[in-house]
C-alpha positions as CSV (number, residue, x, y, z in Angstrom):
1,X,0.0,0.0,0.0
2,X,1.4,3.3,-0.9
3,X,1.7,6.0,1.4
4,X,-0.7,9.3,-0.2
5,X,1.6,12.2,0.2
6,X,-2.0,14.3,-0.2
7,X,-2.8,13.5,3.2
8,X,-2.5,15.7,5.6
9,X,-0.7,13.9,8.7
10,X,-1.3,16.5,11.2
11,X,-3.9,16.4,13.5
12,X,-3.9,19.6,15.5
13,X,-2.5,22.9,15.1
14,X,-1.4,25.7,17.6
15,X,-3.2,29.5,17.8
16,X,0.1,30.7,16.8
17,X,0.4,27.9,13.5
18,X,-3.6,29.2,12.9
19,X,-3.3,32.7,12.8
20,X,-0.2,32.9,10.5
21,X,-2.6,30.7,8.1
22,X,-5.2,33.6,8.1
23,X,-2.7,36.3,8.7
24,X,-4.6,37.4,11.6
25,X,-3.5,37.9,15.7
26,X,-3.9,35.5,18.3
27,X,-5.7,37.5,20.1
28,X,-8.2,37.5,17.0
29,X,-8.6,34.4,17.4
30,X,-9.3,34.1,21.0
31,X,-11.7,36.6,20.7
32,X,-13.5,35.1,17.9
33,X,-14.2,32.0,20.2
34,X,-16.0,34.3,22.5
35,X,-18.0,35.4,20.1
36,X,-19.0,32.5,17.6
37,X,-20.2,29.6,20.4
38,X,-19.1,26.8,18.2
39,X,-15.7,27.5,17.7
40,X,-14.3,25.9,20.6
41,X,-10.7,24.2,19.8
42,X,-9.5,21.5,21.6
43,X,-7.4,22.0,25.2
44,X,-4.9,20.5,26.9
45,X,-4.3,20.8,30.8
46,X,-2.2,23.2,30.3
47,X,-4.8,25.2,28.5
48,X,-3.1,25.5,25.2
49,X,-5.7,25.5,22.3
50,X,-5.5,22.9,19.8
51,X,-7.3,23.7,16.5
52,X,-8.5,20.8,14.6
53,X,-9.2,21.0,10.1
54,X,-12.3,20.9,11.3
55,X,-12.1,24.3,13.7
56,X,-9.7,25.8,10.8
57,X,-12.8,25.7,8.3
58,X,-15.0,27.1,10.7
59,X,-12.0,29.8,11.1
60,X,-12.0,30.1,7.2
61,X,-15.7,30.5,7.4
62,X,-15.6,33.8,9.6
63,X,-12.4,35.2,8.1
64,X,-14.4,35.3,4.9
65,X,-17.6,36.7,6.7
66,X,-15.6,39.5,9.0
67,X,-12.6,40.3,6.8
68,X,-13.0,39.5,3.3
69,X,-17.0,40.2,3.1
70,X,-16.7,42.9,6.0
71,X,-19.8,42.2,8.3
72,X,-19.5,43.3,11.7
73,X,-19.8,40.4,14.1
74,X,-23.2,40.3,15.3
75,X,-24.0,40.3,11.9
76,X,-21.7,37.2,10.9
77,X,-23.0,35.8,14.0
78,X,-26.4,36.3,12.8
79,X,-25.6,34.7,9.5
80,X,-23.6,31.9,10.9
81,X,-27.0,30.7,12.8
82,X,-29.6,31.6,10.0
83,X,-27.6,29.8,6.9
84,X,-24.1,28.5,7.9
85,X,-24.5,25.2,5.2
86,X,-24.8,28.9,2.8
87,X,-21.7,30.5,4.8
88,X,-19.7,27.4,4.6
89,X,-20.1,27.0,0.3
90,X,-19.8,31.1,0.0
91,X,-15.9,30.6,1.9
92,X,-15.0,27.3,0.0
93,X,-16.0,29.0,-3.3
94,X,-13.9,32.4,-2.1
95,X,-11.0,29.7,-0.7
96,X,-11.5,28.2,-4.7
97,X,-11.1,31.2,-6.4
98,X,-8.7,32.7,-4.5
99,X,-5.9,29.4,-5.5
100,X,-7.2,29.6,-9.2
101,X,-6.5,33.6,-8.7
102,X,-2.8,32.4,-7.5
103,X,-2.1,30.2,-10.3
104,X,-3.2,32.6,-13.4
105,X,-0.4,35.0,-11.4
106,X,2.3,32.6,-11.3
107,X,1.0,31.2,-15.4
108,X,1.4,34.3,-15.9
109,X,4.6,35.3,-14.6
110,X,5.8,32.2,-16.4
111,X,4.1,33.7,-20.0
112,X,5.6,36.9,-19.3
113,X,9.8,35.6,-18.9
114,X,8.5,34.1,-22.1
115,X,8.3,36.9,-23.8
């Protein structure tokens, strides 16, 4: 059986691994915990979070609500609880077109030494 180097071996991630991934504080993050109920990342004794893929898509889910979209967050809050299955498509189709965005650069890029 061959090993599938697409897998993603890791199983948790620190706040600090987290918010270099969204570009955002720590502190963004722990605040966002206070105010979205169901992001709650795993913690150890010594209280040290431990976010899951699961808690990073919920994560990605607000990013794209409170910084990309700009709703305030009573509002993404609001939006989370009336349509999240709606939430979670709109920040996988923005997560989507954000990598095809990335490679047109670098296609491009390549095109233009080309030239």
């Amino acid at each position: 059986m061959a090993l599938n180097p697409n897998k993603n071996l890791k199983l948790y991630y620190s706040i600090k691994e987290v918010a270099t991934i969204f570009s955002v504080n720590e502190s963004t993050l722990r605040y966002w915990e206070t105010e979205f109920p169901h992001l709650r990342p795993k913690t150890n004794g010594q209280k040290v979070r431990q976010y899951t893929d699961k808690d990073i898509e919920q994560i990605r889910t607000i990013y794209n609500l409170v910084k990309v979209r700009g709703f305030k967050l009573a509002a993404a809050r609001k939006m989370l609880n009336a349509n999240r299955l709606g939430a979670d498509r709109s920040a996988d189709v923005l997560h989507t077109l954000m990598g095809v965005r990335d490679d047109l650069k670098a296609l491009k890029k390549q095109l233009d030494t080309l030239s």
